[in-house]
DRENZA-312687 format. One line per 3 residues: number of its first residue (from 1); for each residue y, z, x of C-alpha. Coordinates in nm, 3 decimals. Layout:
<pts>
NUM> Y Z X; ...
</pts>
This chain:
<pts>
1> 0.000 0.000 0.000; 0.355 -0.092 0.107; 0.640 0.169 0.146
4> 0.969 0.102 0.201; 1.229 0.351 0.303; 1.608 0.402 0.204
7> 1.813 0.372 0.479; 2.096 0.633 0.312; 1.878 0.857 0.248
10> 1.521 0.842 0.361; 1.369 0.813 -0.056; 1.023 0.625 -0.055
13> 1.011 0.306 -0.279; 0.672 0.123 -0.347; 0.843 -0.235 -0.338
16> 1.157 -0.398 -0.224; 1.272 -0.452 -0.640; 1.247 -0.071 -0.655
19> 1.437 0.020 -0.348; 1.719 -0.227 -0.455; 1.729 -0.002 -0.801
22> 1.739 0.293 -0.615; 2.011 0.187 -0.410; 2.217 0.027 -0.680
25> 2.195 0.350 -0.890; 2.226 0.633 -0.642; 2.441 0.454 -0.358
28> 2.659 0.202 -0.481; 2.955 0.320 -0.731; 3.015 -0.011 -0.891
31> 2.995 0.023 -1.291; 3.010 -0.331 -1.413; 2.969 -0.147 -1.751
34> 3.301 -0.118 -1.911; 3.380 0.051 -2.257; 3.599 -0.132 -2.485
37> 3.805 0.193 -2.645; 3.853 0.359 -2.301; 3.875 0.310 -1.924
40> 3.533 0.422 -1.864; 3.290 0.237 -1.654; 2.877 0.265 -1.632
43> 2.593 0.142 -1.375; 2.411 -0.009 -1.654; 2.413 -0.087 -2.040
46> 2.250 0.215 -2.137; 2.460 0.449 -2.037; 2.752 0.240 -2.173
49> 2.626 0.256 -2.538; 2.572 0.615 -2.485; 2.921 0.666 -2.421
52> 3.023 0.409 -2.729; 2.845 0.632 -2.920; 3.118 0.905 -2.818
55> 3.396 0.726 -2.991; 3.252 0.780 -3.342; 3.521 0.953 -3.578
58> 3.225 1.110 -3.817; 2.902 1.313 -3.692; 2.635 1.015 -3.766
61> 2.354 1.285 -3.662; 2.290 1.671 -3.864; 2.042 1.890 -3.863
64> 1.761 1.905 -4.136; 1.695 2.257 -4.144; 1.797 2.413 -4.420
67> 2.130 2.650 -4.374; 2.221 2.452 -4.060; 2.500 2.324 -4.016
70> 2.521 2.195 -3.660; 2.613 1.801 -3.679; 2.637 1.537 -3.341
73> 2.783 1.236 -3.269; 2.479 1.145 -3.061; 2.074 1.199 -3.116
76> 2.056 1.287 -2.777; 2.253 1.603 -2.823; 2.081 1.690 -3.187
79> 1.711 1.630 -2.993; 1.912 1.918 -2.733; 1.975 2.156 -3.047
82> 1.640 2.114 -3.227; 1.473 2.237 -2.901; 1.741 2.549 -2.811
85> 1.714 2.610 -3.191
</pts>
């Protein structure tokens, strides 16, 4: 099997593809990502929407237990209540 090492900071990759990820996300601070309400800037499209998701006016996500009243603008951070809560 193949291994190729980061130069920056001696991380293991199993292929060349993988090492050229790794770089691009943890090296590099290029974010070709840019959000159309705001000056903010992402590494990749992902992230991006996240943020979009940010801009929403109204909570789009509330919790289904009953007497609750905790509300998000994001699932991620309901999936982060159900599990504390």
């Amino acid at each position: 099997v193949n291994h190729v090492t980061c130069a920056l900071c001696d991380m293991v990759c199993t292929s060349v593809s993988s090492l050229k990820a790794h770089i691009r996300f943890r090296h590099c601070d290029e974010r070709s990502f840019h959000c159309h309400l705001c000056d903010s800037g992402f590494k990749n499209a992902y992230d991006l929407h996240k943020h979009v998701e940010t801009h929403n006016d109204s909570d789009a996500y509330s919790c289904d237990v009953e007497g609750c009243g905790f509300t998000s603008r994001t699932l991620r951070t309901l999936r982060q209540h159900y599990k504390r809560a």
